[in-house]
N, C-alpha and C positions, 0 to 999 in steps of 0.2 A: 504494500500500500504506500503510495505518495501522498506525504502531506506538506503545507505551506503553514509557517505561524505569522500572525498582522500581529505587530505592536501595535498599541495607541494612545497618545499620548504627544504633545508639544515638548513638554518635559525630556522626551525621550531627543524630539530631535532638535531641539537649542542644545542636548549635553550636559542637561541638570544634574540627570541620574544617570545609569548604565543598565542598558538591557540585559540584567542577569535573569530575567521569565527564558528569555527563548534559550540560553546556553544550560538553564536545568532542565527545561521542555526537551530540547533536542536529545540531550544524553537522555534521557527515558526513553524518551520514542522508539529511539536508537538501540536499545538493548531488546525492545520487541517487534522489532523488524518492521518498523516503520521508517520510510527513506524521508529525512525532510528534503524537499528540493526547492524551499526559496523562504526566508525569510525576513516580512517587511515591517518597515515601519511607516507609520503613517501619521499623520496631527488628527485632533480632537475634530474637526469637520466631518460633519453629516455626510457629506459629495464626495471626500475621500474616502470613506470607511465603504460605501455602496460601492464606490468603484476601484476599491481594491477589493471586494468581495465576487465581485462580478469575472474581474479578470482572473478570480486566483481558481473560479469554477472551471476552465480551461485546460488550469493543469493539474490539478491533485483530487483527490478524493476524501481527505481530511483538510479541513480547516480548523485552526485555533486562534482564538480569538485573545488578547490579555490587555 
């Protein structure tokens, strides 16, 4: 199974904080045979989160959301 993880958050992409969700997410996944193949971040915006949910239907079969 291929999955994608969305960060979200502004915080995340001004630098405030460190996306430590997706690097504990991936090592789980990862030990039960789940490939991540993309991992994004994204801002607090309505029109971002629809459209990286849209686009990420394309390639994986799991989505997670943090």
């Amino acid at each position: 199974m291929k999955a994608e993880l969305i960060t979200i958050g502004d915080e995340i992409l001004i630098g405030q904080i460190v996306n430590t969700n997706s690097v504990f997410l991936a090592k789980a996944l990862n030990k039960i045979g789940i490939e991540i193949v993309q991992i994004t971040s994204i801002s607090d915006d309505k029109e971002a989160i629809v459209n990286a949910l849209d686009n990420s239907e394309e390639r994986v079969e799991l989505v997670i959301l943090t």
